[in-house]
DOFI-838580 format. One record per atom (N, C-alpha, C): residue in three letters; x, y, z. Coordinates in steps of 0.1 Angstrom, whole numbers, padded with zeros to 4 digits, always signed. Layout:
# residues N
ALAXYZ
...
//
This chain:
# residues 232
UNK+0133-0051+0222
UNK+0128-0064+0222
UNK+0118-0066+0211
UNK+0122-0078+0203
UNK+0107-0079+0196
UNK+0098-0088+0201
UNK+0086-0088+0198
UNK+0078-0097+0201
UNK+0074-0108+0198
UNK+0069-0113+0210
UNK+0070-0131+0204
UNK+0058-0134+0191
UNK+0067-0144+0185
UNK+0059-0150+0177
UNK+0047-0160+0184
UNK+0039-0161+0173
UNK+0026-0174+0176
UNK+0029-0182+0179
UNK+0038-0189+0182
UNK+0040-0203+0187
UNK+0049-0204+0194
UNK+0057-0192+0200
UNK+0063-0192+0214
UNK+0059-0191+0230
UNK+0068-0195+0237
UNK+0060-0199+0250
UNK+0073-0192+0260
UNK+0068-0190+0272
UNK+0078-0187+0281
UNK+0082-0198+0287
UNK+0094-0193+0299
UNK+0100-0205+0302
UNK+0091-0213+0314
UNK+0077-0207+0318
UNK+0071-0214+0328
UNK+0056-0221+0316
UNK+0062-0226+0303
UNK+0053-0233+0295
UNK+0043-0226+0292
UNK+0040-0210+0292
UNK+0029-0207+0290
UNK+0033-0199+0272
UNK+0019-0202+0268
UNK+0017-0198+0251
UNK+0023-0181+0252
UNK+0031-0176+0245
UNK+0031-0161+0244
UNK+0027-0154+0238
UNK+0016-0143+0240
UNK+0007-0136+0228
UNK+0007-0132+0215
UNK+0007-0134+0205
UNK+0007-0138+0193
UNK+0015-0123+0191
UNK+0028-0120+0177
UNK+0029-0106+0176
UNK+0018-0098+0168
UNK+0020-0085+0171
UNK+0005-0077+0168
UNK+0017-0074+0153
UNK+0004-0071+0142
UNK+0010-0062+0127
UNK+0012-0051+0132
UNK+0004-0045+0138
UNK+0007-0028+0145
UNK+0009-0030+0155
UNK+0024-0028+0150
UNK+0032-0025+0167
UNK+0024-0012+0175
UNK+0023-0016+0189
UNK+0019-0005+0194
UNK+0027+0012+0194
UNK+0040+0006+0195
UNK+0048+0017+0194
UNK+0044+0032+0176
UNK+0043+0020+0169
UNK+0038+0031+0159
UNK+0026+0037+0158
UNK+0012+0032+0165
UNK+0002+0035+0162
UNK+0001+0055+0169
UNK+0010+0059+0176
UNK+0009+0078+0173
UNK+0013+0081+0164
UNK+0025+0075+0154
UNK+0028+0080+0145
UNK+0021+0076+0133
UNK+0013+0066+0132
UNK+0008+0063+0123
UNK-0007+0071+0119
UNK-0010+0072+0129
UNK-0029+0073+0130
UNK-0028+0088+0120
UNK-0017+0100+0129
UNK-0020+0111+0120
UNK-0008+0113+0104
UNK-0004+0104+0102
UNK+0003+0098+0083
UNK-0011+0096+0078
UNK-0020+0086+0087
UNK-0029+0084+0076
UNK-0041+0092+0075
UNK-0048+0097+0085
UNK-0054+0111+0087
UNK-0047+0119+0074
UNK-0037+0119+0072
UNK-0031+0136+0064
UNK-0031+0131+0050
UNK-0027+0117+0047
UNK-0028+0109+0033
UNK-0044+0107+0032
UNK-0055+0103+0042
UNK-0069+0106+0036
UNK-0074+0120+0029
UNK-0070+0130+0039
UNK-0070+0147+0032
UNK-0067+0148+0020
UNK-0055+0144+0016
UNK-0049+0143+0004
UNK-0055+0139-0006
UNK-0055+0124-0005
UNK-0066+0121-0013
UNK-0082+0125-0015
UNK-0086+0128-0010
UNK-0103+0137-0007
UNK-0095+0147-0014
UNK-0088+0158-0014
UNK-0084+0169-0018
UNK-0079+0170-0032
UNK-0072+0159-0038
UNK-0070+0157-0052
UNK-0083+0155-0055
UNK-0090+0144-0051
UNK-0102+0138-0057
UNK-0111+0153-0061
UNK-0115+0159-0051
UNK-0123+0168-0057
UNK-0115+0180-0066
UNK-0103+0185-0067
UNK-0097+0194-0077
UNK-0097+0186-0090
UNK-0100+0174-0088
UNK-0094+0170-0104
UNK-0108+0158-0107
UNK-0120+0162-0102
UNK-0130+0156-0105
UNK-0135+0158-0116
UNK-0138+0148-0127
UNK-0147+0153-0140
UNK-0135+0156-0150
UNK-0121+0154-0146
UNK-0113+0165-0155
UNK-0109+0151-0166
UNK-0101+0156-0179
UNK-0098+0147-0188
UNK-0084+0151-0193
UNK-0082+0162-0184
UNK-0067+0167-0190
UNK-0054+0169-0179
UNK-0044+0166-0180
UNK-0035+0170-0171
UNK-0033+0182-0166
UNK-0032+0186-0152
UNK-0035+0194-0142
UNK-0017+0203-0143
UNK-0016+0213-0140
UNK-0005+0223-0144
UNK+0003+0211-0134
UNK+0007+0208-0128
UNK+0015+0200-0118
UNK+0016+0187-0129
UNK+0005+0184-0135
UNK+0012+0169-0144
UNK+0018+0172-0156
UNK+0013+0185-0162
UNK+0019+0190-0173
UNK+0038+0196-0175
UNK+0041+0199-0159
UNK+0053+0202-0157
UNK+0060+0193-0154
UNK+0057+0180-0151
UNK+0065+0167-0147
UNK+0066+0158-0162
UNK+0053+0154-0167
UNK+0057+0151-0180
UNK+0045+0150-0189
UNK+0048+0154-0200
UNK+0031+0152-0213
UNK+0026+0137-0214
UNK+0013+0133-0206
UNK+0007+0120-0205
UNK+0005+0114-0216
UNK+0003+0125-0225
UNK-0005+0119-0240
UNK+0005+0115-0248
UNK+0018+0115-0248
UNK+0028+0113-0254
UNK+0041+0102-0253
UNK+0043+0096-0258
UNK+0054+0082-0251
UNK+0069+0093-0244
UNK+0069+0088-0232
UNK+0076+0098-0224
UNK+0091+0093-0223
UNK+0093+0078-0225
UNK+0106+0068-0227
UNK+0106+0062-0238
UNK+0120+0060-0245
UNK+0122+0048-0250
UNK+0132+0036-0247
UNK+0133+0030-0258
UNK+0143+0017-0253
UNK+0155+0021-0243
UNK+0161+0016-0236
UNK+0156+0000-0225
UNK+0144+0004-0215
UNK+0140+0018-0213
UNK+0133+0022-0200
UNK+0121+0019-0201
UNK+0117+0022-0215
UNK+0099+0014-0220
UNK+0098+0000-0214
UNK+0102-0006-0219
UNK+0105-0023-0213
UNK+0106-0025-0197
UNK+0118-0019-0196
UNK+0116-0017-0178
UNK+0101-0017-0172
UNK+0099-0006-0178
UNK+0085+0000-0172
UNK+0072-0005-0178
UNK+0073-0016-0188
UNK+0064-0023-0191
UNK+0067-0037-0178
UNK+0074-0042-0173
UNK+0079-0051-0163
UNK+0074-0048-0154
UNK+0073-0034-0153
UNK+0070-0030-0134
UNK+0055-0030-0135
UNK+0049-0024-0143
UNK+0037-0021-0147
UNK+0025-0033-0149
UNK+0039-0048-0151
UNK+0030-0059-0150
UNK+0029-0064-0138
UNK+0038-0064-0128
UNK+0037-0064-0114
UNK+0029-0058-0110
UNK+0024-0050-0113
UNK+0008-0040-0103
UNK-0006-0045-0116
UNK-0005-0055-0121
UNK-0017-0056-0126
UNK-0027-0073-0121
UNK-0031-0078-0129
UNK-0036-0091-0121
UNK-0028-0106-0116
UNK-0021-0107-0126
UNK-0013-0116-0127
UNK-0001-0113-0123
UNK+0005-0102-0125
UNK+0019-0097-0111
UNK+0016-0100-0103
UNK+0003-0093-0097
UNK+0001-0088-0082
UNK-0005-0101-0075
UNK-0008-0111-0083
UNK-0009-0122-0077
UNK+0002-0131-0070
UNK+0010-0130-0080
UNK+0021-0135-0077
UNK+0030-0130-0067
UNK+0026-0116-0068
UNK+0040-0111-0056
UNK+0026-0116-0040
UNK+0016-0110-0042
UNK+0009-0114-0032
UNK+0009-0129-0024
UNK+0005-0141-0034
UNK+0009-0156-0032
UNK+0026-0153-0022
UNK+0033-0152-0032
UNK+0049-0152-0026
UNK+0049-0146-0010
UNK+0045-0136-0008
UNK+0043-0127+0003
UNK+0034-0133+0017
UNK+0028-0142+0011
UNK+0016-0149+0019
UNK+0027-0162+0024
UNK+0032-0171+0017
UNK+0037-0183+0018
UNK+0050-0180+0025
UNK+0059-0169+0024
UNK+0068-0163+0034
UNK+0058-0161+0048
UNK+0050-0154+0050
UNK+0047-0151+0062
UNK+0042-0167+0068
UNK+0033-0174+0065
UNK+0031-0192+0069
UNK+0044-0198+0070
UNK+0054-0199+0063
UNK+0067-0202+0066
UNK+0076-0197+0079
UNK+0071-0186+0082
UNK+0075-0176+0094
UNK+0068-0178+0103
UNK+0055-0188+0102
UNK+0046-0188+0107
UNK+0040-0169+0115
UNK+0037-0168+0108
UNK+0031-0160+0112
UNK+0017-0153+0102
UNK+0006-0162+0110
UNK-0011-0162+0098
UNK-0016-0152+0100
UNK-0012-0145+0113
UNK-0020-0126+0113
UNK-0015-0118+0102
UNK+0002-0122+0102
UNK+0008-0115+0090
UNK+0002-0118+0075
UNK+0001-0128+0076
UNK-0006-0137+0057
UNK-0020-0127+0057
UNK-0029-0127+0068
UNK-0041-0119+0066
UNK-0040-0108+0064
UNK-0029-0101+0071
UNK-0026-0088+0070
UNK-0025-0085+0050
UNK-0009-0093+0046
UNK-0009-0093+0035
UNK-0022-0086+0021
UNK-0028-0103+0022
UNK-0046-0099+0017
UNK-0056-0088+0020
UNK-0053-0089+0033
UNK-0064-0076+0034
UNK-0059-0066+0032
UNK-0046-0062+0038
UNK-0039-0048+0031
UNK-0042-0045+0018
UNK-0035-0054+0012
UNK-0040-0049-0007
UNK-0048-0050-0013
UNK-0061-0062-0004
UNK-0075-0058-0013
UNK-0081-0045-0007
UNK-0078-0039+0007
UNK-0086-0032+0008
UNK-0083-0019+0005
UNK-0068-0016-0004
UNK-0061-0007-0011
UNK-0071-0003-0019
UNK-0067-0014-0029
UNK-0070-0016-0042
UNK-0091-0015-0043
UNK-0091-0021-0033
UNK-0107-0021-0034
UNK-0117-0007-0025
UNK-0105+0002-0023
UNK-0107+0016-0019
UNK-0106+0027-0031
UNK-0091+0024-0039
UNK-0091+0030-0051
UNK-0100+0025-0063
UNK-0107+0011-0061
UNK-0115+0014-0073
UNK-0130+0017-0070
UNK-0133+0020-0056
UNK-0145+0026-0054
UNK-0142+0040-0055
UNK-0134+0047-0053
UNK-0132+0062-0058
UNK-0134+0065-0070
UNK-0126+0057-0080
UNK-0123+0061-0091
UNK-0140+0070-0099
UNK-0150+0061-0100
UNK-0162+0066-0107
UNK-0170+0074-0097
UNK-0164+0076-0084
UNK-0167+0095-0080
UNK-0160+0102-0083
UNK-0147+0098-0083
UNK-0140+0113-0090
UNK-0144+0116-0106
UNK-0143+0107-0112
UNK-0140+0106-0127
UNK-0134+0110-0138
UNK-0122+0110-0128
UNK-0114+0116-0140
UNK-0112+0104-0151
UNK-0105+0109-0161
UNK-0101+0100-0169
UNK-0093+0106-0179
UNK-0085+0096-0186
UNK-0074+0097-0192
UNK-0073+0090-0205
UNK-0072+0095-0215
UNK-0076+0088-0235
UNK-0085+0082-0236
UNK-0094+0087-0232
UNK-0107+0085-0230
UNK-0114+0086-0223
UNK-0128+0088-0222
UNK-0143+0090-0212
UNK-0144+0072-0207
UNK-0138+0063-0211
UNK-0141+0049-0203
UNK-0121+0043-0195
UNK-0110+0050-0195
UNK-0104+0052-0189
UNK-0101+0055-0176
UNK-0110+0057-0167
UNK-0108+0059-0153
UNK-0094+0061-0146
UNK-0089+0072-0143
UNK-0074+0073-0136
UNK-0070+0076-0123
UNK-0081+0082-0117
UNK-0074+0087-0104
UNK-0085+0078-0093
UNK-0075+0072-0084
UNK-0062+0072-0078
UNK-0056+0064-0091
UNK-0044+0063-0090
UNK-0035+0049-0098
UNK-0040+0033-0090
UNK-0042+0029-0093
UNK-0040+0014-0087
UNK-0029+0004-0086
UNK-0027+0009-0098
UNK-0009+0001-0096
UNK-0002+0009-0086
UNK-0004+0018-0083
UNK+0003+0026-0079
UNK+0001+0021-0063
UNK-0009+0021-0059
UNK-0019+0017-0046
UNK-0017+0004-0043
UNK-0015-0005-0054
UNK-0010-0018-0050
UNK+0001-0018-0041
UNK+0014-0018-0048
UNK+0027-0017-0051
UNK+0028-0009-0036
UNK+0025+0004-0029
UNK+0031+0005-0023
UNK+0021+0001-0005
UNK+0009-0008-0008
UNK+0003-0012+0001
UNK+0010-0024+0004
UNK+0016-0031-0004
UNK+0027-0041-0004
UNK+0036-0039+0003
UNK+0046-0033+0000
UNK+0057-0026+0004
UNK+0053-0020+0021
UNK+0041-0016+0024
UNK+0045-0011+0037
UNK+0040-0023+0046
UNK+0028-0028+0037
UNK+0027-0043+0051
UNK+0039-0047+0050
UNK+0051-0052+0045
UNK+0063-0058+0044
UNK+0069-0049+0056
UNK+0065-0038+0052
UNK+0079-0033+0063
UNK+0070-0031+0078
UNK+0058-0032+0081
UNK+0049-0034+0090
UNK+0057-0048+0095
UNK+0055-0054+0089
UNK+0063-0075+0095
UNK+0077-0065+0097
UNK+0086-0060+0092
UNK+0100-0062+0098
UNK+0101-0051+0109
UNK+0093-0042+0110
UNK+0094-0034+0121
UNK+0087-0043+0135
UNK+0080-0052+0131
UNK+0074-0059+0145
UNK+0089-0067+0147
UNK+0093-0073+0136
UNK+0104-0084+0141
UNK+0114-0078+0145
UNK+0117-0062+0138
UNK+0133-0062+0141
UNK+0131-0052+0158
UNK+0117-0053+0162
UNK+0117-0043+0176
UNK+0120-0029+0173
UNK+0119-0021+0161
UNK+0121-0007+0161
UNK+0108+0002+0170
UNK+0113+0013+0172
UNK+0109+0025+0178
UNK+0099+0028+0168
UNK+0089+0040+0174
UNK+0082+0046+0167
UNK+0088+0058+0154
UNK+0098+0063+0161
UNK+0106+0070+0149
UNK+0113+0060+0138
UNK+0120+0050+0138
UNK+0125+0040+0135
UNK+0119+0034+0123
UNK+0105+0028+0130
UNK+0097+0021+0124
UNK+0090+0029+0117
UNK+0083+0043+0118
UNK+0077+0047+0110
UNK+0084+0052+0097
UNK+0100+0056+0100
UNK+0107+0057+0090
UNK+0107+0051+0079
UNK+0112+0039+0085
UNK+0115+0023+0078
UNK+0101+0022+0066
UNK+0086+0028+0072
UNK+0077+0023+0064
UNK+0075+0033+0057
UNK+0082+0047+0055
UNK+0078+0062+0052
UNK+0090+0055+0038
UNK+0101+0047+0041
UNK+0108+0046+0030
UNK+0105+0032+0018
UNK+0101+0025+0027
UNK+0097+0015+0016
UNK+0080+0020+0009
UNK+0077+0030+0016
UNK+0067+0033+0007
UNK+0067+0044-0003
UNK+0079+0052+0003
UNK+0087+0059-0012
UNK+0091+0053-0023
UNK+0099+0042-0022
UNK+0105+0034-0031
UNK+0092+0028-0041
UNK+0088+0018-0034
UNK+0076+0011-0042
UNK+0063+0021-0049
UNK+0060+0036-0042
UNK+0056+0040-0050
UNK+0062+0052-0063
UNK+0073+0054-0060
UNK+0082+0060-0067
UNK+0087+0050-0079
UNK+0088+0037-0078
UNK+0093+0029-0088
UNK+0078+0025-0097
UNK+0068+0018-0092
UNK+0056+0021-0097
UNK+0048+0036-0103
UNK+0051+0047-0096
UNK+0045+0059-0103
UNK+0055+0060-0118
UNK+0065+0055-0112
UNK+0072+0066-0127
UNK+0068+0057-0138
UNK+0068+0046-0133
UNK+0062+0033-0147
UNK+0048+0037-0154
UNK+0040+0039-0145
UNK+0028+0043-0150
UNK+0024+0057-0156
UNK+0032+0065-0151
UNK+0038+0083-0161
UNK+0040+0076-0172
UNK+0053+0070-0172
UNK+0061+0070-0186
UNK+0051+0060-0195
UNK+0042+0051-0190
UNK+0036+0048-0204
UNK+0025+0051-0207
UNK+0023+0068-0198
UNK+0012+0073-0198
UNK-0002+0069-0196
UNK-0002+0062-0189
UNK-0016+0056-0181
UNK-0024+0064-0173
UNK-0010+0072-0166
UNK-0016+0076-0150
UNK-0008+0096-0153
UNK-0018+0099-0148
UNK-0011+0118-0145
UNK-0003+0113-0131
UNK+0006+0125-0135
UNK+0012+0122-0120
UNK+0002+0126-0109
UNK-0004+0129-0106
UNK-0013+0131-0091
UNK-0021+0120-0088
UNK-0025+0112-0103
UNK-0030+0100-0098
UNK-0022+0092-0092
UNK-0010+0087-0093
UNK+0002+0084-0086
UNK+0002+0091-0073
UNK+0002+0100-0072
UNK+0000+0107-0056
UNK-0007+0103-0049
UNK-0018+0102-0058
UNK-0034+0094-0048
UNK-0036+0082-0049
UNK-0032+0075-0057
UNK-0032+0062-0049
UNK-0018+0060-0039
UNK-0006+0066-0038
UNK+0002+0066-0027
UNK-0007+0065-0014
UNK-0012+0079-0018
UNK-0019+0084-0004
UNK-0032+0073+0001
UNK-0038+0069-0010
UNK-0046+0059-0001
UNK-0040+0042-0002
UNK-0026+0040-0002
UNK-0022+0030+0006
UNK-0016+0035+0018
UNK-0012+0044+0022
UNK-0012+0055+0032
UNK-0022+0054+0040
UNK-0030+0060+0038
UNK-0044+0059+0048
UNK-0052+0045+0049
UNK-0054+0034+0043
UNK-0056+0026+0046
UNK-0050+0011+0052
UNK-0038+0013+0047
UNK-0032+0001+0055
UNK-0027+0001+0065
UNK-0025+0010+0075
UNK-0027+0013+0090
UNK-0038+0012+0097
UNK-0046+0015+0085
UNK-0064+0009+0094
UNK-0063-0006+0093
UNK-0061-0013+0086
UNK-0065-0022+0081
UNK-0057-0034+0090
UNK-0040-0031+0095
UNK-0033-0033+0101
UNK-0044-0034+0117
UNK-0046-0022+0121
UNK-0051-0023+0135
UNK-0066-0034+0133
UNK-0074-0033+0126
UNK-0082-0039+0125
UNK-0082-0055+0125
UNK-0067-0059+0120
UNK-0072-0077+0118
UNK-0062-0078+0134
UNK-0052-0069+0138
UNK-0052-0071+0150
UNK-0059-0072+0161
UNK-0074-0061+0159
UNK-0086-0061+0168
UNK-0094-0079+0165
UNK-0096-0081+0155
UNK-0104-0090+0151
UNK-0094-0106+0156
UNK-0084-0109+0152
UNK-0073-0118+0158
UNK-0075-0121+0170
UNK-0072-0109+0181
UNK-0078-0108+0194
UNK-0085-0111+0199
UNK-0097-0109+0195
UNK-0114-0108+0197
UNK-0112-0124+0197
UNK-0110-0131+0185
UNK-0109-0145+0182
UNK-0103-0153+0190
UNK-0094-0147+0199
UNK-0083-0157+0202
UNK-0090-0161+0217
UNK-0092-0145+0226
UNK-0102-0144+0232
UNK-0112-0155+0238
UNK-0126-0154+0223
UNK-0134-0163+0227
UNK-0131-0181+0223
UNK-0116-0183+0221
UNK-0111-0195+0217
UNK-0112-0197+0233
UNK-0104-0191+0243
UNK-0101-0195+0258
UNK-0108-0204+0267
//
């Protein structure tokens, strides 16, 4: 069964409780994904603190300092690359927001927002503790942020379809374990190939869309609540 939307009612006329972003069913499977993606991140951050050079693991995947593609894949990957910056990420955001109001559904629009600022505004409070950096001492690289975008996107999306389509905790956590492969596997390799990002910084900002959009999920659900609550 999925759960009712915000503006459904039973058949004895009463309002039915708005659907939650975090399904309950995922929150055991969730809590320790994002526990193990915060480790991760903390654990890159300090091996690759201060550093300016690619780490044996980015050196074997591909040479940062060097153009890693050419034509058609440069271009490709200059396209993807514009979607995770201000003006992509705006747009896919807007789009994302105006689907969920259309669906009615405004816990989901908040979700949206808050999911990816509080991605994005996780990875760039890291970045000048770790300090890594990349073609430069004013370059800042780890976590990725495109990277951290793109797939904090991607799992609130599949957060909304696992509430609508009623999946299981196996099911649903799948569902969000693959759209967050994709979106950060299509965004990391963009950011490798035009050498912006080491691959681990790609890793770490995965991992902290990982770890924080499951918090961030339960949270505007707690807060929704709380609201709706003192509306009564």
């Amino acid at each position: 069964m999925t759960e009712a939307g915000p503006e459904s009612g039973g058949s004895d006329g009463t309002v039915a409780e708005p659907a939650r972003v975090l399904p309950t069913a995922l929150r055991a499977w969730l809590w320790p994904l994002a526990s193990l993606a915060a480790l991760v991140v903390v654990a890159l951050g300090v091996l690759y603190a201060g550093d300016s050079a690619p780490g044996r693991v980015d050196s074997w995947i591909v040479d940062p300092t060097a153009d890693s593609v050419g034509q058609p894949w440069r271009g490709i990957a200059l396209v993807i690359d514009f979607l995770g910056g201000f003006v992509g990420s705006a747009v896919l955001v807007a789009a994302a927001v105006t689907g969920c109001l259309l669906l009615r559904r405004p816990r989901a629009a908040v979700l949206v927002v808050a999911g990816v600022a509080l991605t994005v505004g996780t990875g760039t409070l890291i970045k000048p503790l770790v300090g890594r950096t990349i073609h430069g001492p004013e370059n800042l690289s780890y976590p990725s942020g495109h990277t951290a975008f793109l797939t904090a996107l991607a799992l609130v999306l599949a957060l909304l379809a696992v509430g609508r389509l009623g999946l299981g905790g196996a099911a649903g956590t799948g569902l969000m374990l693959a759209a967050a492969l994709v979106a950060g596997a299509v965004m990391g390799w963009a950011q490798v190939a035009l050498s912006a990002h080491y691959a681990t910084d790609v890793l770490g900002g995965w991992c902290t869309a990982l770890a924080v959009v499951p918090v961030t999920a339960w949270l505007v659900d707690r807060a929704a609540d709380a609201a709706r609550r003192d509306r009564r």
